[in-house]
C-alpha atoms as a printed R data frame, in Angstrom:
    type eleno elety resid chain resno       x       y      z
1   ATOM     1    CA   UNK     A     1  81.786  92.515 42.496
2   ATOM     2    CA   UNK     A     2  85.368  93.725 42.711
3   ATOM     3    CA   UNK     A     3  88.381  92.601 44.878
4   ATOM     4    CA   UNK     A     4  89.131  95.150 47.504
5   ATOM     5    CA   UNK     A     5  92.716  96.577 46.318
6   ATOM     6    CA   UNK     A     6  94.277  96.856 49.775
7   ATOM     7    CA   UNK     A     7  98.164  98.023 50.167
8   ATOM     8    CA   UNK     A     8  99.392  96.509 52.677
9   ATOM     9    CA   UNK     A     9  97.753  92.939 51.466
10  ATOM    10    CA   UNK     A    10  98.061  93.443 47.562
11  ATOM    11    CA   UNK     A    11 100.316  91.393 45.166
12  ATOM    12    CA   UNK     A    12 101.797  91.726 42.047
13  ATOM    13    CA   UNK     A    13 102.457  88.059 40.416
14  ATOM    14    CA   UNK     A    14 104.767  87.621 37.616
15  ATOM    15    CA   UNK     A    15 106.718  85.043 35.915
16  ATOM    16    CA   UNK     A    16 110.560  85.482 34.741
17  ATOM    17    CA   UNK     A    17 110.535  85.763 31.157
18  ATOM    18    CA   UNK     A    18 108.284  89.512 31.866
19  ATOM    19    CA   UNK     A    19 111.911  91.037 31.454
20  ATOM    20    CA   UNK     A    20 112.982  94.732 30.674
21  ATOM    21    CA   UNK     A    21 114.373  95.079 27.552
22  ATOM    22    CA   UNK     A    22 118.320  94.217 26.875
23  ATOM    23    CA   UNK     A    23 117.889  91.482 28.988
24  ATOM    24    CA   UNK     A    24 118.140  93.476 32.490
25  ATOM    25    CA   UNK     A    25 118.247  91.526 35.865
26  ATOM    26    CA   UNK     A    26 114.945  92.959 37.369
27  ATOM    27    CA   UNK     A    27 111.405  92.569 36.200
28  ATOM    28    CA   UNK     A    28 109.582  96.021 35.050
29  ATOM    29    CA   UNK     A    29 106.302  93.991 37.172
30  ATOM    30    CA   UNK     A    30 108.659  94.159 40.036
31  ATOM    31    CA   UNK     A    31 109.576  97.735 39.623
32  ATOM    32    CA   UNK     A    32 106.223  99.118 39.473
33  ATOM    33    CA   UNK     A    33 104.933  96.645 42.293
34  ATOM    34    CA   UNK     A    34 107.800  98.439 44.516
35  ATOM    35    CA   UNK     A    35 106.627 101.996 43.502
36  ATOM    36    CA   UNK     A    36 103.206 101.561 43.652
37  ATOM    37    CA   UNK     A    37 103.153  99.047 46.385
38  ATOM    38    CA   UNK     A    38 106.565  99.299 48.605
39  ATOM    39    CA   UNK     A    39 108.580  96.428 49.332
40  ATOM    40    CA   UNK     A    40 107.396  92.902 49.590
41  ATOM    41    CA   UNK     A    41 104.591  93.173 47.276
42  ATOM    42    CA   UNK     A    42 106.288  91.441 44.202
43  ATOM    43    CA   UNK     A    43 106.393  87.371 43.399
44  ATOM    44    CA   UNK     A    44 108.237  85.696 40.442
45  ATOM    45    CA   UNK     A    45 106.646  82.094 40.471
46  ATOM    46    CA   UNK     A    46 108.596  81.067 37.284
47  ATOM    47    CA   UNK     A    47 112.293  79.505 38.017
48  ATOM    48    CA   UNK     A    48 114.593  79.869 35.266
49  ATOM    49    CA   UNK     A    49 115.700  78.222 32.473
50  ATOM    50    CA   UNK     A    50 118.669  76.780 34.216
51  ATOM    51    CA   UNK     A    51 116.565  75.919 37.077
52  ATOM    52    CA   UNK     A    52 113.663  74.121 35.791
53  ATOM    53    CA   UNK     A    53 114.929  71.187 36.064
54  ATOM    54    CA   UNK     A    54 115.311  71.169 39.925
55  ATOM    55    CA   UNK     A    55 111.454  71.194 40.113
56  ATOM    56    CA   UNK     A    56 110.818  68.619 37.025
57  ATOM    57    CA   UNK     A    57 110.228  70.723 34.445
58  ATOM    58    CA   UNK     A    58 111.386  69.681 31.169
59  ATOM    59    CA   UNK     A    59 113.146  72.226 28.599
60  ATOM    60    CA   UNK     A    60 110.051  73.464 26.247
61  ATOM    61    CA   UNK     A    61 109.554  72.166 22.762
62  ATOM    62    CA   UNK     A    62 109.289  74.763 19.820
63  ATOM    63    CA   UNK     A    63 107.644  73.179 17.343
64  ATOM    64    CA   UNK     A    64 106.832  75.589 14.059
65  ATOM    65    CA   UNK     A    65 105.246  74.110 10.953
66  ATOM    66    CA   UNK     A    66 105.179  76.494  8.117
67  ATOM    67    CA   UNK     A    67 101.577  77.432  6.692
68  ATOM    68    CA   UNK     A    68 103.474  78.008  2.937
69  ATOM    69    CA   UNK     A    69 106.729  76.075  3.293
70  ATOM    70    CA   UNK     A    70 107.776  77.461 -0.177
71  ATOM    71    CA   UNK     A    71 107.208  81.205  0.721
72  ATOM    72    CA   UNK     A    72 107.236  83.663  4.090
73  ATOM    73    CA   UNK     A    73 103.852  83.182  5.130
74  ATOM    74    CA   UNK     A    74 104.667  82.062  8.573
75  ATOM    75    CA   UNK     A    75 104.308  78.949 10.611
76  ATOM    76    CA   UNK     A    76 101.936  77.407 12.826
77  ATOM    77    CA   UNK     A    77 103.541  76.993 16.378
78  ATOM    78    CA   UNK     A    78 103.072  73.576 18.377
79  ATOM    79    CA   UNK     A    79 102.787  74.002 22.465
80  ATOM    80    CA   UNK     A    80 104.591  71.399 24.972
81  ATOM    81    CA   UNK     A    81 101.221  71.272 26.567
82  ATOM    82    CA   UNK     A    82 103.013  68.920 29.652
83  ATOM    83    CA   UNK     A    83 105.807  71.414 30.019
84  ATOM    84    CA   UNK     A    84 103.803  74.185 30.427
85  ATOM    85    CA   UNK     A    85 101.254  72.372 32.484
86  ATOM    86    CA   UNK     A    86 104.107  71.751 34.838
87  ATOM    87    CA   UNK     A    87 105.011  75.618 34.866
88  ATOM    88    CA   UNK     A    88 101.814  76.605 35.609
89  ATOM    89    CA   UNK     A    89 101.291  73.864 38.296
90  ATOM    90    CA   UNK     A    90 104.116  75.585 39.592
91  ATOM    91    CA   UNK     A    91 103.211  78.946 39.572
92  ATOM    92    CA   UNK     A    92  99.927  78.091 41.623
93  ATOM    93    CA   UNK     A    93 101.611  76.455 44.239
94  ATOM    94    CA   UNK     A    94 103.742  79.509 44.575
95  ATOM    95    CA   UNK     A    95 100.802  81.382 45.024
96  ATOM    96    CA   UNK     A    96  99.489  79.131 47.445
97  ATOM    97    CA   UNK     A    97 102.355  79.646 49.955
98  ATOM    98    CA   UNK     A    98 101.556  83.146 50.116
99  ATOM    99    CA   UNK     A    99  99.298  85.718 52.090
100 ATOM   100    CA   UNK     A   100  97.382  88.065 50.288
101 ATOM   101    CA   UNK     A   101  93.738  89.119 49.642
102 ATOM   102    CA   UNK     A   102  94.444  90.528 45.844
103 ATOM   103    CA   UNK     A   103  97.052  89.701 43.352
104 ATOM   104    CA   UNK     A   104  97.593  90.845 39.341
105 ATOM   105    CA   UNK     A   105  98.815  87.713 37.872
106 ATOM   106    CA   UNK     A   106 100.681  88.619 34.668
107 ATOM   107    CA   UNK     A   107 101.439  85.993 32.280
108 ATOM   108    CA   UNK     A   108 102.058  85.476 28.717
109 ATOM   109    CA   UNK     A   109  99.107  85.365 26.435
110 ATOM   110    CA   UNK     A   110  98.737  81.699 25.888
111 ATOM   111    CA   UNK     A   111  98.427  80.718 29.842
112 ATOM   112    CA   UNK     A   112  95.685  83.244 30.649
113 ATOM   113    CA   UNK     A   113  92.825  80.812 30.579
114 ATOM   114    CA   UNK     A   114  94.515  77.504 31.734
115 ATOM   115    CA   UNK     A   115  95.938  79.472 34.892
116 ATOM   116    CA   UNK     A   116  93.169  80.902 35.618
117 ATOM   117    CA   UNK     A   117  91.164  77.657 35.703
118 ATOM   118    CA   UNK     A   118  94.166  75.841 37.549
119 ATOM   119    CA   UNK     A   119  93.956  78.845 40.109
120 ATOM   120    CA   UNK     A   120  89.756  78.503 40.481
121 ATOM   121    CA   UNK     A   121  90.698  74.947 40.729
122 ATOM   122    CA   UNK     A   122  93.157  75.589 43.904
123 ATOM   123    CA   UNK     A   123  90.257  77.528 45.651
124 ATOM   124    CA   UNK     A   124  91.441  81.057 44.168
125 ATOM   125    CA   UNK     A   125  88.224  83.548 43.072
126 ATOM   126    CA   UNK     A   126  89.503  85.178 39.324
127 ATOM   127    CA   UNK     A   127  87.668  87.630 39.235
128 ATOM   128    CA   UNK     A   128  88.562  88.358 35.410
129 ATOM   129    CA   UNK     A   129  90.858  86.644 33.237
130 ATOM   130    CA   UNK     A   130  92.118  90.110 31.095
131 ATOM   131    CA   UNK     A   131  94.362  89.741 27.556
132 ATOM   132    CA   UNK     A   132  96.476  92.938 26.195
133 ATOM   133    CA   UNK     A   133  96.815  92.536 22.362
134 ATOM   134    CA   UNK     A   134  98.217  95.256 20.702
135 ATOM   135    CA   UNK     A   135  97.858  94.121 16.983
136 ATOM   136    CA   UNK     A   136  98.933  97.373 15.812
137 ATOM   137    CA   UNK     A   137 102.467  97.299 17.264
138 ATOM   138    CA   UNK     A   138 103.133  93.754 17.054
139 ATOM   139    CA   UNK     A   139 105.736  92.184 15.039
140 ATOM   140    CA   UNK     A   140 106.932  88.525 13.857
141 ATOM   141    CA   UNK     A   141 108.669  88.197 17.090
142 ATOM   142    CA   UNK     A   142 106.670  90.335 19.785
143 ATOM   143    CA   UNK     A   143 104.779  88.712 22.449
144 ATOM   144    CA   UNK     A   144 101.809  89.696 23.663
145 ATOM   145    CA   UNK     A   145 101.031  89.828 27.853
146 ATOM   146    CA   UNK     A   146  98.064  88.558 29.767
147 ATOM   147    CA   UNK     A   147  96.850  89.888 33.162
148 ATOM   148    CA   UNK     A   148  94.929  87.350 35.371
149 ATOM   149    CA   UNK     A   149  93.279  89.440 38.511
150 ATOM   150    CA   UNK     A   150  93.148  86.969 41.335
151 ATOM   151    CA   UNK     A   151  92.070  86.778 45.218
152 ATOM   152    CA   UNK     A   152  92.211  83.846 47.678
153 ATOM   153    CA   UNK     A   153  88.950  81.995 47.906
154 ATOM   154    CA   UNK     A   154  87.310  80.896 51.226
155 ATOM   155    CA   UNK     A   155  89.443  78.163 51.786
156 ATOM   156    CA   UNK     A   156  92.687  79.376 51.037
157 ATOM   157    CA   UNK     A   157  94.758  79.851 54.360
């Protein structure tokens, strides 16, 4: 067990919300997939905001119902489950179009395990389907990442 982490084949996978902080241009995935990797070795498979619409995807829904809607006890949050379906849908395809024998797949929390059935699903092997939660830093507003370790199956050209 274990994908063989070749170089010149490897391939970091991202999606464009994994921003630096203050909102710079360039992905920290893409960074360290350029240091660690060299050129060529980075993919952003999510369009932007402004974009989404060119490939069907609808803007997201942020629904929030609050668990104590007389205090701050914080809300429940409601997912556009056919939005993001379409984004990950979307995402796979990208991956599809490309050659490459390993990829880190990094995603936000929420998509780990629906991408990485949508990726067994389009004849990718995950080997592991990975979640980063730091509870002990996380705030209100922080985010936590996912990391999806995939390889082309078989019958993936």
């Amino acid at each position: 067990m274990g994908a063989t982490w070749k170089v010149n084949s490897a391939l970091i996978v991202s999606i464009l919300s994994l921003r630096k902080p203050q909102g710079l241009a360039q992905p920290i995935a893409e960074d360290l997939a350029t240091k660690f990797l060299g050129e060529g070795h980075y993919l952003d498979v999510d369009p932007p905001l402004r974009d989404r619409a060119k490939f069907g995807i609808p803007m997201l829904r942020e629904d929030r119902t609050p668990i104590d809607p007389y205090g701050n006890e914080g809300f429940v949050g409601h997912q556009d489950l056919e939005g993001q379906a379409m984004r990950e849908e979307l995402w796979v395809k990208g991956c599809k179009e490309q050659t490459f024998t390993c990829a880190l797949f990094i995603c936000g929390f929420l998509h780990t395990l629906s991408l990485s059935f949508r990726l067994q699903a389009a004849g990718f092997s995950v080997e592991r389907a990975s979640t980063y939660m730091p509870y002990d830093k996380l705030g209100a507003t922080k985010v936590s990442k996912a990391k999806v370790l995939v390889k082309p199956g078989d019958d993936t050209p």
